[in-house]
C-alpha positions as CSV (number, residue, x, y, z in Angstrom):
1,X,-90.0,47.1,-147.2
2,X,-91.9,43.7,-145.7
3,X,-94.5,43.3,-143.3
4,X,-92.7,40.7,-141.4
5,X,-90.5,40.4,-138.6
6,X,-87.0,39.5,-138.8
7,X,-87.2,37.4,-135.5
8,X,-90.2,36.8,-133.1
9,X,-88.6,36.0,-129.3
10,X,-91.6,34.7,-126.7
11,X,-91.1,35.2,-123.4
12,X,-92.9,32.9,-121.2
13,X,-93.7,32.6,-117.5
14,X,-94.2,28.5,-117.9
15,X,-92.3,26.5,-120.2
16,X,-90.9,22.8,-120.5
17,X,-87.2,24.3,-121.6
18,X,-85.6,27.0,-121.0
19,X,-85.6,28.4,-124.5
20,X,-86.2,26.4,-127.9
21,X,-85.2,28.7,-131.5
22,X,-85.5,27.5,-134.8
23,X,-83.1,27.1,-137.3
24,X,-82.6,29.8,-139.9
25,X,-83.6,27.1,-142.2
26,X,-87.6,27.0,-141.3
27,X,-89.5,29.6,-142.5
28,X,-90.6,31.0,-139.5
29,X,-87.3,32.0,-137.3
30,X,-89.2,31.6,-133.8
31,X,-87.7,31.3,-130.6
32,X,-89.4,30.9,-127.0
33,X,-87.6,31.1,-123.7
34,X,-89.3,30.9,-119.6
35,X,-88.9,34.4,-118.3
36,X,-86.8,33.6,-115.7
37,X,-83.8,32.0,-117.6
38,X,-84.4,35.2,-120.6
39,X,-83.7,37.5,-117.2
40,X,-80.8,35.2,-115.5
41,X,-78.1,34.6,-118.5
42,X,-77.9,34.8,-122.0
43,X,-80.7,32.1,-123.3
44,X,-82.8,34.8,-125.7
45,X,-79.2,35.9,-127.2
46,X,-78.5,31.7,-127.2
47,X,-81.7,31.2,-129.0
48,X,-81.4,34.4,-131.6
49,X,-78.5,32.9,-132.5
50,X,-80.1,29.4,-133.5
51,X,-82.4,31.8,-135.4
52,X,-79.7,33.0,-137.7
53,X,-78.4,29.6,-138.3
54,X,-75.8,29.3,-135.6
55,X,-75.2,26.0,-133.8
56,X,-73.7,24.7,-130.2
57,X,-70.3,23.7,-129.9
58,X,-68.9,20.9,-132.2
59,X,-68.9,18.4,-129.7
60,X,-72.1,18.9,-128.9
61,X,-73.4,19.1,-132.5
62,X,-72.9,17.6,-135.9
63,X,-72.4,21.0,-137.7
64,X,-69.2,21.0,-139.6
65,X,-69.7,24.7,-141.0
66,X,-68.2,27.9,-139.0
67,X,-71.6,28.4,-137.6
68,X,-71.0,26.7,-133.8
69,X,-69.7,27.8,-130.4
70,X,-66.9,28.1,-129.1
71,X,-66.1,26.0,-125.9
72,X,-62.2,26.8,-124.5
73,X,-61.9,24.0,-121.7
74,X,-58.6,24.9,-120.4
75,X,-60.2,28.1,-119.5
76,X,-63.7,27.1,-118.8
77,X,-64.6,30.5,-121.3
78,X,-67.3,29.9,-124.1
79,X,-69.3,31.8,-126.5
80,X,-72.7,32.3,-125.8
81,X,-73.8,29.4,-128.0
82,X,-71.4,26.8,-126.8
């Protein structure tokens, strides 16, 4: 057993993004979201996902790995980190 936590999520009432997470690869997997985006869609589950090394869509990033979104344009459906 550790006395760490796996992830550490901030809501906040002010911020200058919508949500921000670190990459699994920092030591501290962070991630901070404004309270009303965490409550309107899916940016804490966005940002947990940066935490555990997941990226945004290939296009949209340089990640070759399996570790990205998924963005299906013909029928506008993505994953939640696309």
């Amino acid at each position: 057993m550790h006395s760490t936590a796996d992830l550490v999520h901030l809501i906040n009432v002010e911020y200058h993004y919508c949500g921000l997470g670190s990459y699994m690869s920092t030591s501290y997997p962070i991630a901070v979201s404004e309270k009303w985006c965490a409550e309107a869609d899916y940016t804490a589950q966005h940002e947990w996902g940066h935490n555990l090394g997941a990226t945004h869509d290939p296009a949209a990033s340089s990640n070759e790995g399996y570790n990205h979104g998924y963005l299906m344009p013909e029928t506008k459906k993505r994953t939640v980190m696309a």
